[in-house]
N, C-alpha and C positions, 0 to 999 in steps of 0.2 A: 831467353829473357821473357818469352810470352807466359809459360809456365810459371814462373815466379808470382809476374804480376794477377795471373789468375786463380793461383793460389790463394794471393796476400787477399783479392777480392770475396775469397768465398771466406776464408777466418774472418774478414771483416763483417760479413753476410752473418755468420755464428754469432759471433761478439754481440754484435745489433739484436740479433732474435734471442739471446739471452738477457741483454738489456729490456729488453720488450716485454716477454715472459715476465717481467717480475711488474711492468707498466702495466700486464693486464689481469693479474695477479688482483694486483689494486682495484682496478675497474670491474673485477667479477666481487670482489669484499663490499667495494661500494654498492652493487648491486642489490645486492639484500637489503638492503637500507630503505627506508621509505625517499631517499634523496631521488634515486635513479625513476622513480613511479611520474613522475613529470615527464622524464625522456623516454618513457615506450609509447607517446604520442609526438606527434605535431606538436610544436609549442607556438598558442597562438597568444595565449593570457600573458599580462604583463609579470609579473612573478615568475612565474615559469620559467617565460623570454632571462629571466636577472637570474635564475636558479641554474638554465641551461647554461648563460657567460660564466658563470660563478665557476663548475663543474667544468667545462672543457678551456677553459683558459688555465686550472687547475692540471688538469692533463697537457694541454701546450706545455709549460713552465718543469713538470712533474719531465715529458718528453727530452727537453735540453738538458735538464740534471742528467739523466740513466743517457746522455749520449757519448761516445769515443772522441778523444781529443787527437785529431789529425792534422798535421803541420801545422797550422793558426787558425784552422775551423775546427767546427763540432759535426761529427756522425750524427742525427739523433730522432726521433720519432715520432718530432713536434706538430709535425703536419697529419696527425690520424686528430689531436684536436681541434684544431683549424678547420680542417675540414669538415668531420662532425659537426661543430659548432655551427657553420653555414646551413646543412645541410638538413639540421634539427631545427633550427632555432631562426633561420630567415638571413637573409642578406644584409638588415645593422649586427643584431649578434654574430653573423660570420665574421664580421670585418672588426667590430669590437675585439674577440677572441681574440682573431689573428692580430690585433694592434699589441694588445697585452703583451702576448705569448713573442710578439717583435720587440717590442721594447726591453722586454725581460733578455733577450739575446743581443739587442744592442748594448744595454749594460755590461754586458760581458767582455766586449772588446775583440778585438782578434780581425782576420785579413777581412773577414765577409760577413763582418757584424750588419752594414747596411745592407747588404744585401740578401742576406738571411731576415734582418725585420720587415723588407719591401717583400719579401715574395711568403713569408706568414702571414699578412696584411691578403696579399694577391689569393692566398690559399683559400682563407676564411672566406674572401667575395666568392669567389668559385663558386664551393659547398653553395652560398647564399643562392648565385646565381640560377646551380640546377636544381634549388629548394622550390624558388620563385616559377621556374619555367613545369617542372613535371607538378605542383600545387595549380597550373593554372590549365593542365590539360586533364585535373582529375585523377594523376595518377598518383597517389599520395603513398598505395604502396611500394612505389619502386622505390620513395626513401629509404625504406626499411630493405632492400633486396642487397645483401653480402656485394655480390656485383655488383651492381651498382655502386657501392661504396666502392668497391677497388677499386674499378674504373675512375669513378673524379679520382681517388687521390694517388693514383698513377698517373694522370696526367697531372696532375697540381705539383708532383715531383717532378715529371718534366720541364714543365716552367719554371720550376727554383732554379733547377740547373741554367738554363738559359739567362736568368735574369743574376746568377752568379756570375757568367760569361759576362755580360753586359755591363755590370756594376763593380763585381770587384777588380783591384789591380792589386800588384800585376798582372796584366792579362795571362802572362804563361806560366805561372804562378796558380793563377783561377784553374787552366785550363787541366795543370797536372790534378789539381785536386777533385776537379769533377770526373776524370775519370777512374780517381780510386772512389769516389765517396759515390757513382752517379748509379752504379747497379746495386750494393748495397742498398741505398737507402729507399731506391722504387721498392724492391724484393721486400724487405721491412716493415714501409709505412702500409704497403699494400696490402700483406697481408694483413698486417695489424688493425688496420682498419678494419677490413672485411670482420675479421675476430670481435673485435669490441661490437660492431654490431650485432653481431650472433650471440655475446653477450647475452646485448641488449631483448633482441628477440626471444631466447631462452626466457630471459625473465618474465616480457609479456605473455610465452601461453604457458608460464607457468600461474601466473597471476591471472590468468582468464579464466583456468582453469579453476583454479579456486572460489573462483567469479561464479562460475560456471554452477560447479557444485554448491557452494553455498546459496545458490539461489535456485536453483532446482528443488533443495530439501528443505526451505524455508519456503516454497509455493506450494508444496507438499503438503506439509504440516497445517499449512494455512488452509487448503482446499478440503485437507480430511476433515479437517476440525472446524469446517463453518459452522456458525449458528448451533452446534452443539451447548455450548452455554447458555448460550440466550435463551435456552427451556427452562434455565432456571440453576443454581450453583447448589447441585447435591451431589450425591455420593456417586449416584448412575452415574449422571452424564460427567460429572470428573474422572471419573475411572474408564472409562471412554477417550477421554483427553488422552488421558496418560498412559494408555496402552499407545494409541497413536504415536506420542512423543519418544517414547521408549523405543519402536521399532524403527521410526525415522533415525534417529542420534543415535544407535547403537552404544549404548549409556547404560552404565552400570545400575543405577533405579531411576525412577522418578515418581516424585511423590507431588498432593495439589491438598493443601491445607485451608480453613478457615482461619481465623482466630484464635477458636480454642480449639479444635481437636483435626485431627488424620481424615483427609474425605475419600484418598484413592493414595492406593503406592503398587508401583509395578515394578519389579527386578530381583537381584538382590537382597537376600533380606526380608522379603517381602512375609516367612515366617511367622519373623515377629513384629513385624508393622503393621500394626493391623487397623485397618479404615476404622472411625471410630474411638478411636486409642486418643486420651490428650498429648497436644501438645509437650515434649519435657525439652526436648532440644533450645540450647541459648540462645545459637544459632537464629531459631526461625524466632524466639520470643525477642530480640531483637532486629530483625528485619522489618517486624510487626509492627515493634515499637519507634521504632527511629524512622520508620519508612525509607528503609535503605540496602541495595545490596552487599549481602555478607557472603564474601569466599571464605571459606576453609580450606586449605590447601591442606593439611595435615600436615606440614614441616612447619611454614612460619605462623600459621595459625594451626593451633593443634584442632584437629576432630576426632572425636571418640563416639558412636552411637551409645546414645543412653540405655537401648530398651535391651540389649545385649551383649555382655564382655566379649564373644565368641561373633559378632556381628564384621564381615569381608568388607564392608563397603569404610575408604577411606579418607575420603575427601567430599564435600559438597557446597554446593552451590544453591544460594536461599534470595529468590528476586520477589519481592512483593507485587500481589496482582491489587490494584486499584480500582472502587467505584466512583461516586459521585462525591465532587470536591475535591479527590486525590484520598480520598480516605481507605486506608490499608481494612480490604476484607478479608485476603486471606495470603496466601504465599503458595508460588511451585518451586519445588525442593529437585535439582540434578546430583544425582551420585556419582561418584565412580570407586571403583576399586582398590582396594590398600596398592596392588600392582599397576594400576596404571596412573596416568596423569591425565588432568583436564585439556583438551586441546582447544585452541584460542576459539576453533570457529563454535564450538560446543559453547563455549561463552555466550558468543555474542551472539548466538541461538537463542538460547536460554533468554538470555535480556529480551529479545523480539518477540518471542513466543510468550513471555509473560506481558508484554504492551498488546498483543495479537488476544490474549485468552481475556485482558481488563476491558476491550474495548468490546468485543462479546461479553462481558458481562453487564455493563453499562447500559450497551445495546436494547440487552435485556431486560434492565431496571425501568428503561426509558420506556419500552411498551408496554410493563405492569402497570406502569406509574400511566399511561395515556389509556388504559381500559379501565384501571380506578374512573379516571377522570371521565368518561363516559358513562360507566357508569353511575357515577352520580349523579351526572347531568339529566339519566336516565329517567335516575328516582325522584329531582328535582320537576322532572315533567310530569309525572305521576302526580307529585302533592301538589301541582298544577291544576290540572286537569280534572282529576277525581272529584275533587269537592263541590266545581264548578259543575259537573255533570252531573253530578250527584244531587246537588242543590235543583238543578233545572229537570230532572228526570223525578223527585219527589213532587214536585209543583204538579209535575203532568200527571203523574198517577193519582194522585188527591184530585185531578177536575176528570179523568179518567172514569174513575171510582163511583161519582156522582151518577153519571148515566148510564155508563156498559162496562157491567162486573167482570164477565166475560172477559173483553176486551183488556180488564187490568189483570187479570190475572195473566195472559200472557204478556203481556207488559213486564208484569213481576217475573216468570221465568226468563225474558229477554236479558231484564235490569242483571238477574242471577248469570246469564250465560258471559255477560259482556264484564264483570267483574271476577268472575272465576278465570277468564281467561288475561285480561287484566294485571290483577295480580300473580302473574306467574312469576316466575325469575326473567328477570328483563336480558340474560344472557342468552336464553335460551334459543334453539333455532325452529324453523317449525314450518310444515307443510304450508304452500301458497293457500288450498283446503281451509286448512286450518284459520288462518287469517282472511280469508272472505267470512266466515260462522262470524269471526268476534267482529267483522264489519257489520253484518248485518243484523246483529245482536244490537249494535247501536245503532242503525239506521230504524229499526223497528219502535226504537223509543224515539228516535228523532218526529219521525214519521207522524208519529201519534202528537207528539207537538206541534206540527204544522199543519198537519193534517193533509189536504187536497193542497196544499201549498208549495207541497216536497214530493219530488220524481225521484227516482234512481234508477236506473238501468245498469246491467253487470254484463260483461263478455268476458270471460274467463274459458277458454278452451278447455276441454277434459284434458288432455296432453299435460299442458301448464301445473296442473293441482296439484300436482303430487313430487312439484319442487320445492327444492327449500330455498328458506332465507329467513334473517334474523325478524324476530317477533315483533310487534309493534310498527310497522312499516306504514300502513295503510291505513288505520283510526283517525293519527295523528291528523294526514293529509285531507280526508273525509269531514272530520271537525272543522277543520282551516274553512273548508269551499261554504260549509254550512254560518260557521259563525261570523265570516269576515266577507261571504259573497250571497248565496241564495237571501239568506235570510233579510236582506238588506232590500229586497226586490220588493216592488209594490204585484208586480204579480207572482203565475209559478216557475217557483224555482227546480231546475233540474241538474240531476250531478250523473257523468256516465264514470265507469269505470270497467278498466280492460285491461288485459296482456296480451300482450305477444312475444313469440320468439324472433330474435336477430341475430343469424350466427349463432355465435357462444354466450349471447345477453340474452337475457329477460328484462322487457319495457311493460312496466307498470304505469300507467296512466290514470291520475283524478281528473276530470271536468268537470266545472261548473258551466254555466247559459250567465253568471253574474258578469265580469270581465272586470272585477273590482280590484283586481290584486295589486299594491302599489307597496313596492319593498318601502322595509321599518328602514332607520339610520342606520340599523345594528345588525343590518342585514335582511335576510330571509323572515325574519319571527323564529323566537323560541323553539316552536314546534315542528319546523320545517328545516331548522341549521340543526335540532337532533339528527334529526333521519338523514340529513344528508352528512354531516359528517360521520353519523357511525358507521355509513358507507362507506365513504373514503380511505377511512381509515381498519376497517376491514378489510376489503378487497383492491386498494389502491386510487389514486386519482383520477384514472379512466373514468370511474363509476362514479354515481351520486345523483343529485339532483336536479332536475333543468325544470325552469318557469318559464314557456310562452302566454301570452296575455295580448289582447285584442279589447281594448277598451269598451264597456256596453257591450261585446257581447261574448266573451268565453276566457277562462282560465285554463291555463292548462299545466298542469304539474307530472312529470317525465321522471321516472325511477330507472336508472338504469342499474342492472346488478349482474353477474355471473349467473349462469345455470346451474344449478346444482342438484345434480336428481339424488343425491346419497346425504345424510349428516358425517361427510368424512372427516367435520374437523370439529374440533374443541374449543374456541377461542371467544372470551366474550366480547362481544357486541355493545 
């Protein structure tokens, strides 16, 4: 008789695990689904918690269908949802699950309907219970650990059985049926459990993995290609881009368009693509025009390249790159091959990498457009300046003139030196050297204006001179002390001027002996918010301009800038 009965236990054992198989059949389908992407975490969000009930109450319900009907109970596999459900989803969704997934079997009838809904009820707390207890020592991965699942829901199948014992009658009735149904159904749920997790797991480092990679080759593209646009949207530096892009996405072309014509194409094709070439593709005259992206797959959107019948490349992908306002400058064009297909992550590359190459260009527009604006600011200071010096430096030479010829004549080469250096290109950069001459090109007409009334003193170490920095730095500053401090003084006025090295800066210092300096509404003055911003904004915020002031008796104006012993850069000022 033993034989028999162990027999009849293990075909029941089969039966169940091909019931199962087909339970997790479903659950590895489901899997792929964006549904299951909520359960390879913790479900802590409300949604989630309603997405998690929704799914394993679905598998509770799914578990009592695919079960064996044995004298007036069911065999079945309901408790791998139950449990789950607890175990993902917290101790209300365990017990919710579990209430469904009971209810749904009390409906059914039969010897151990209440007692099959109390202990689906009892299952789900369980899961909840070791959800709550290993969530509160930190160990959030043992939810996801295969064992760990079998363990609760081998014991969660223990306790059914008992509370079968307990609840159903007849009790000897209960009792034959637990022990055909009591090894089956631990052996089943348990594995099944452990399974669906593994699932589960499968899918997460599949999906991290994806994770993984698409954000490795999208930091990539991003790091190769900094600031490369921002020199400017030509032919160079786009063809630059797009070799980059090309060898990251391993992609049949890529090409980076204006408006009207080809600025770079690298791949495939590339024969007769040729940079320079107008635009003929619909394709991009429409991405242009609509501001919009256009796939061509070449089946349900046909592609045919225009520039050649004999042209391999057979599908593409046309995302418009945007400047200012959103206004379409130009387009980056992705190929691929008549033989191959687009794959999703090449997409949505493509999409980020055209947001990534607009906002570099933008970037870009945004410092031409703020060096316009300085310089004009620049030349706004010039038609300032000039006429007022101009006017006040003719006065002097005409009372000059009267008494020492001499004397005006080097006046007149001074006036010569300080406007030749003057009107130079206000972009330009230029030896520290350099800029003490045009200082004292003006100090020598000053001088003569004031005569015994005006001091100057210079300390400029030899070291210092033969640094650079942007032109006009120091006149402006020197005018300020003269026209707005010495000159104000009933006695003599005196101005010092120095450098020094600090570290990696160079500190430019004016003095006056006036201490009159009393900032405008508007800030600084004119003269003094030029030079400090085209500081700033050359070499960063660190840098610029500081005013201490000691009332009656000193000003002090403080340039701080970078050392620069070389012109190794190009940028205007």
């Amino acid at each position: 008789m033993i034989l028999p009965a162990t027999m009849y236990e293990f075909n029941l054992v089969l039966l169940l695990l091909q019931q199962m198989c087909v339970y997790l059949v479903i659950a590895y389908l489901l899997s792929k689904t964006p549904l299951f992407i909520p359960l390879m975490h913790v479900t802590v969000r409300l949604p989630h918690k309603l997405l998690c009930y929704f799914m394993f109450s679905m598998f509770c319900i799914m578990g009592t269908y695919f079960g064996l009907h044995i004298q007036d109970s069911i065999a079945n596999t309901r408790a791998i949802g139950a449990v789950l459900g607890g175990l993902l989803g917290g101790p209300v969704v365990g017990v919710l699950v579990g209430l469904t997934g009971g209810l749904h079997r009390y409906s059914l009838g039969g010897m151990t309907a209440l007692s099959c809904m109390i202990s689906t009820v009892m299952e789900g707390l369980l899961g909840g219970i070791v959800h709550r207890v290993l969530m509160r020592r930190g160990r959030i991965d043992r939810l996801f650990n295969p064992l760990t699942v079998a363990g609760v829901t081998l014991f969660a199948e223990v306790l059914q059985m008992a509370i079968i014992l307990m609840v159903a009658r007849p009790f000897d009735e209960a009792l034959r049926l637990v022990k055909s149904i009591a090894t089956p159904m631990m052996v089943t749920n348990t594995i099944g459990a452990a399974m669906f997790m593994r699932i589960l797991l499968d899918r997460r480092a599949m999906f991290e993995r994806y994770t993984t990679a698409f954000s490795a080759r999208a930091l990539n593209i991003a790091a190769c290609t900094e600031g490369v646009l921002r020199q400017g949207f030509n032919q160079e530096n786009t063809a630059r881009v797009a070799q980059i892009i090309y060898q990251e996405l391993d992609i049949g072309a890529v090409a980076i368009t204006d408006r009207e014509k080809l600025l770079a194409f690298v791949g495939i094709g590339d024969d007769h693509h040729l940079p320079g070439s107008p635009i003929l593709s619909e394709h991009s005259h429409r991405a242009i025009e609509h501001n919009e992206v256009v796939y061509a797959d070449g089946n349900e959107v046909p592609y045919r390249c225009t520039q050649s019948p004999s042209c391999k490349l057979g599908s593409t992908l046309v995302i418009p790159l945007r400047g200012e306002n959103q206004e379409v400058i130009g387009t980056i064009k992705l190929y691929e091959a008549r033989n191959r297909l687009f794959s999703s992550i090449n997409r949505t590359l493509g999409e980020g990498i055209a947001s990534l190459l607009s906002a570099q260009i933008l970037a870009g527009q945004y410092e031409r457009h703020k060096q316009l604006l300085i310089q004009s600011e620049i030349k706004l200071l010039h038609a300032q300046v000039n006429p007022h010096f101009l006017f006040n430096a003719l006065n002097t030479l005409v009372a000059v003139i009267r008494r020492d010829s001499q004397q005006a004549g080097e006046l007149v080469q001074h006036l010569s030196t300080f406007f030749r250096k003057n009107l130079k290109r206000p972009q330009e950069v230029v030896t520290l050297a350099d800029e003490i001459e045009h200082v004292e090109a003006y100090l020598h007409i000053e001088r003569a204006r004031f005569s015994d009334r005006l001091s100057v003193t210079f300390d400029f170490p030899d070291a210092l001179q033969q640094l650079f920095l942007p032109a006009f730095m120091l006149q402006p500053l020197v005018e300020n002390a003269i026209k707005h401090g010495t000159s104000q003084l009933l006695g003599a006025g005196h101005i010092h001027l120095s450098a020094i090295g600090q570290g990696d800066c160079l500190v430019l210092t004016v003095e006056d002996n006036a201490g009159l300096y009393a900032p405008s509404a508007g800030g600084k003055g004119l003269g003094m918010s030029l030079v400090d911003r085209r500081l700033r904004g050359r070499y960063g915020e660190e840098f610029g301009l500081h005013v201490e002031c000691e009332p009656e008796q000193f000003t002090r104006v403080i340039l701080r800038l970078p050392l620069r012993s070389q012109h190794a850069e190009n940028i205007d000022c």
